[in-house]
C-alpha positions in Angstrom: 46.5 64.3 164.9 49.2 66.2 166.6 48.6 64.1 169.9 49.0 60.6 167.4 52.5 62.0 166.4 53.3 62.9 169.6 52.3 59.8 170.9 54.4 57.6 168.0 57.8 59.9 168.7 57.6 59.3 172.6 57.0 55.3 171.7 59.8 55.2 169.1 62.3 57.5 171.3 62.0 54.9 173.9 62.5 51.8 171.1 64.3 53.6 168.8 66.3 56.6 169.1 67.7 56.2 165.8 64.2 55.7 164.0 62.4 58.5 166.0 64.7 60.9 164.3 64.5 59.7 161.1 60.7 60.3 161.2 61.1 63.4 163.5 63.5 64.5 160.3 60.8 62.9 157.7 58.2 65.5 159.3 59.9 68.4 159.3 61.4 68.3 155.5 57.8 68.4 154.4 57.1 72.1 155.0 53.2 73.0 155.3 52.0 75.3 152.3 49.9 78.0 152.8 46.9 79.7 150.5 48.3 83.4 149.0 45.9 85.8 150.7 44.1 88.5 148.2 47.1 91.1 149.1 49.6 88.8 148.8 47.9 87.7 144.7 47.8 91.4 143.6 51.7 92.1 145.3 52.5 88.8 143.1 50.7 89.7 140.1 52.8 92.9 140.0 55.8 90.8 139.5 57.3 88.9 136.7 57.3 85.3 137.4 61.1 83.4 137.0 61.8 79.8 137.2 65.1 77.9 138.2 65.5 74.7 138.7 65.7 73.4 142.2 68.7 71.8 144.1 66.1 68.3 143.4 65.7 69.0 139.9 62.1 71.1 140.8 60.9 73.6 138.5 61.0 76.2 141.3 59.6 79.6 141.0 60.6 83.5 141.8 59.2 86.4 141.5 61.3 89.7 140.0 60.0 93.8 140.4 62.0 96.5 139.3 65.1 97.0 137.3 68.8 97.8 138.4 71.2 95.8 140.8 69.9 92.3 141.6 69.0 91.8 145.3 67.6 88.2 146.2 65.4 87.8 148.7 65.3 84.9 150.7 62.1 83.8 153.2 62.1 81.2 156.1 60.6 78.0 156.9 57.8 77.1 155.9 57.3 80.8 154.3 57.1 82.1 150.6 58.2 85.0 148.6 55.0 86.3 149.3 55.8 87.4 152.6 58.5 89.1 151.0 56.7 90.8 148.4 56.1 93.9 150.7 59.8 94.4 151.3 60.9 93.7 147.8 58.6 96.0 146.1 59.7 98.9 147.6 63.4 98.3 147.3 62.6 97.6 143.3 61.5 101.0 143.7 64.5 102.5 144.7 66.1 101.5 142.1 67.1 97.2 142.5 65.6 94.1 140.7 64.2 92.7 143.7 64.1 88.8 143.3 61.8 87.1 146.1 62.9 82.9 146.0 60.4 80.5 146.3 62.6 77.6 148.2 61.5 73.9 146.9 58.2 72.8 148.4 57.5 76.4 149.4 55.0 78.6 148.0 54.7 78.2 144.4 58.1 75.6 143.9 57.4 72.3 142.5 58.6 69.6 145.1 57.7 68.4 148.5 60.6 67.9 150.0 63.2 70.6 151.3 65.8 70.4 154.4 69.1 72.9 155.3 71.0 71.5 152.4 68.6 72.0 149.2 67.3 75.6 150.4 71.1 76.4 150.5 71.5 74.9 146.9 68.0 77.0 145.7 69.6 79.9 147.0 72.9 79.3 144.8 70.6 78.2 141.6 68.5 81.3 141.7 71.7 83.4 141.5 73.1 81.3 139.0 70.3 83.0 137.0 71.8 86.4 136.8 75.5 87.7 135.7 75.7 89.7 139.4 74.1 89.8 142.6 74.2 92.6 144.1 73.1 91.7 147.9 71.5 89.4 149.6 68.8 89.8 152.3 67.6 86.8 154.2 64.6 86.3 156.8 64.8 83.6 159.3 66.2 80.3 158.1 66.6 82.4 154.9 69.2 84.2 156.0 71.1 81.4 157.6 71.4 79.4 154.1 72.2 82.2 152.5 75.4 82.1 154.4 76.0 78.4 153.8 75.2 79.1 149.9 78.8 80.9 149.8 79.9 77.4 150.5 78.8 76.7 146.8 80.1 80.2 145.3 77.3 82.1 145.9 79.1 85.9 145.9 77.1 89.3 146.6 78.4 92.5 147.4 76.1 92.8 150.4 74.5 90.8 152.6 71.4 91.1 155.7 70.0 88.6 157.6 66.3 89.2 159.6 66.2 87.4 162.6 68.3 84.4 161.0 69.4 82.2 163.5 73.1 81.6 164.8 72.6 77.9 164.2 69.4 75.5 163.8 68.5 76.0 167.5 64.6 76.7 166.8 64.0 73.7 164.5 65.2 71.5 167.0 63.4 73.4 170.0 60.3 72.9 167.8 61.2 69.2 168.0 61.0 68.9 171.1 58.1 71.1 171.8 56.0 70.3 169.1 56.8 66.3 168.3 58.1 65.7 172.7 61.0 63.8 170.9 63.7 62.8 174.0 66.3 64.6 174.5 68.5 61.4 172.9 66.5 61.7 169.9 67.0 65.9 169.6 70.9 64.7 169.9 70.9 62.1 166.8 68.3 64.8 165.0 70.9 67.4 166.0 73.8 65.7 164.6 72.0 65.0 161.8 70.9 68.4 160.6 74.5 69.4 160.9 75.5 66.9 158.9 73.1 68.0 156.1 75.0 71.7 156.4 78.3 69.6 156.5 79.8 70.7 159.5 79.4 69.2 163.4 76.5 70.7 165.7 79.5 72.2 167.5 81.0 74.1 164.9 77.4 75.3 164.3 77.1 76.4 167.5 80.6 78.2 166.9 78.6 80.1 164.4 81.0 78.7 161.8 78.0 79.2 159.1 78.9 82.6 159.3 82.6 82.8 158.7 83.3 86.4 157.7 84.9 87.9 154.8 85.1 91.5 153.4 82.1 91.8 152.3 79.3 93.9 154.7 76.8 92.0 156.7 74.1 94.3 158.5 72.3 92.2 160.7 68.9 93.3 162.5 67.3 91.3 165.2 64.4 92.5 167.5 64.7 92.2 171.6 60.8 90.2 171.7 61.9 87.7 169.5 60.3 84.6 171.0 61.1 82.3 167.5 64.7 83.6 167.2 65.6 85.2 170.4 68.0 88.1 170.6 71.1 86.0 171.0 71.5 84.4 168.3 72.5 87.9 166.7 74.8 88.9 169.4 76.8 85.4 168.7 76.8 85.9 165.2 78.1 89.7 166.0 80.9 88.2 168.1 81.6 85.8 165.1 81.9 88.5 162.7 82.6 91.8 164.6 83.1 94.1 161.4 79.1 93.5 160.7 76.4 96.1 161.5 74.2 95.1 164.7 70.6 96.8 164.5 68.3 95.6 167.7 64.6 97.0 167.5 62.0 96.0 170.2 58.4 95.6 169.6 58.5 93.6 166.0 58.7 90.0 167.2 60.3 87.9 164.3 57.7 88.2 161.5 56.8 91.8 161.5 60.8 92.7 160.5 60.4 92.4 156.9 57.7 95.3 156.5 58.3 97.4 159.4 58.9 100.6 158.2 62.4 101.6 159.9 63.7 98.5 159.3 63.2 98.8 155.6 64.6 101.9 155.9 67.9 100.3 157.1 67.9 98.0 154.8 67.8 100.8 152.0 70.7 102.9 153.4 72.6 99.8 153.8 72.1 98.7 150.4 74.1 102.5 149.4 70.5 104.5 148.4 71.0 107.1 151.2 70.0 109.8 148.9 66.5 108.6 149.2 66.8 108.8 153.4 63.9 109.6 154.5 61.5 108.9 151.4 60.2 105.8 151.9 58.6 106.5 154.9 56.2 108.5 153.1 55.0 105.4 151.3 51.9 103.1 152.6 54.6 100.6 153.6 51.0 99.0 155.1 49.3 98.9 152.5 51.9 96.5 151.0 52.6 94.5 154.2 
């Protein structure tokens, strides 16, 4: 099937420009869903289920654990609060109501359609749901509309961002690896996805999705990163100096929302430092 669509994209690309990113587009705002595993239905069933109502209208869906400050957490593409579940539940236990989104046509959301623009928008409508947020913490594309939510008056005290990227580099990378769109077509579908965040693919490149303001950004990006390479954190650090850089090696991209020193960063940067130390004596595994 794969070889078909690669096959219809190089035809079109040499037709069409124009119409072989509209379908290049088409394809990738229909994320893939994925089965929960066992783990991932007892972690959920441990949660209280939330709705919202997505930036289409969808009856999305979240997932809350523990009581205290609100902390959202946002997945990535083509992910699902499930694969935040491990993270979330042992922040709730220091003392947070850990929220883990469900974007529209991920996971558990109604919908089948999503792009830049109505994750951003989830993001915002799932905070809409509570009087405060307290922080913010992003993985992957998560963390990258969670900055372009503040465009709609999404306000935390705290944000982090997991291997987010500076800009939507790997989407169109996957483009081109993926669909073999031409490089005029991964120009037009370029220009395109920036216009959907409502700024140029230059002033994304600029990192101007990350405009900083007062409040602290920790940011925590691993060296072997082959989906969001190392970069894209050091850009974002030039963009907003005052933010904490954390590099660890070894992770890859997935593997930083339930490593166990990197949820331990996250905890001290959310203020809990008098539990330092603690959660490392916790199966942190057993919930990944």
């Amino acid at each position: 099937m794969l070889k078909i669509i690669q096959a219809i994209m190089q035809l079109t690309g040499r037709l069409s420009p124009n119409l072989s990113a509209s379908i290049a587009l088409y394809l990738f705002s229909r994320p893939r869903r994925f089965p929960d595993s066992e783990r991932e239905k007892v972690q959920l069933d441990q949660a209280r289920k939330i709705h919202y109502q997505g930036a289409l209208g969808t009856v999305n869906t979240a997932w809350s654990w523990g009581e205290g400050p609100v902390v959202i957490l946002c997945h990535g593409w083509e992910a699902k609060a499930a694969k935040m579940a491990a993270l979330a539940m042992v922040i709730a236990g220091q003392g947070f109501q850990a929220v883990a989104m469900d974007a529209s046509a991920h996971g558990h959301s109604g919908g089948k359609r999503c792009n830049f623009d109505i994750m951003a928008k989830d993001i915002h409508a799932l905070a809409g749901q509570f009087p405060e947020v307290f922080a913010i913490v992003g993985h992957s594309m998560g963390g990258m509309m969670a900055m372009r939510a503040r465009e709609f008056g999404l306000k935390a005290q705290r944000y982090v961002v997991l291997g987010s990227p500076s800009a939507p580099l790997p989407i169109i990378e996957i483009m081109k690896a993926m669909l073999k769109v031409s490089p005029e077509t991964a120009e037009i579908c370029q220009d395109r996805v920036a216009a959907q965040i409502g700024l140029t693919w230059q002033e994304l490149l600029q990192c101007k999705m990350y405009t900083p303001e007062d409040t602290p950004l920790l940011m925590i990006y691993d060296t072997e990163d082959d989906e969001v390479p190392i970069f894209h954190g050091e850009r974002i650090h030039k963009t907003w100096p005052a933010a904490e850089l954390v590099k660890t090696t070894g992770l890859g991209h997935r593997k930083l929302v339930w490593d166990i020193e990197v949820i331990q960063t996250v905890l001290d940067f959310l203020g809990q430092e008098r539990h330092r130390g603690q959660i490392v004596s916790a199966d942190v595994g057993r919930l990944a």
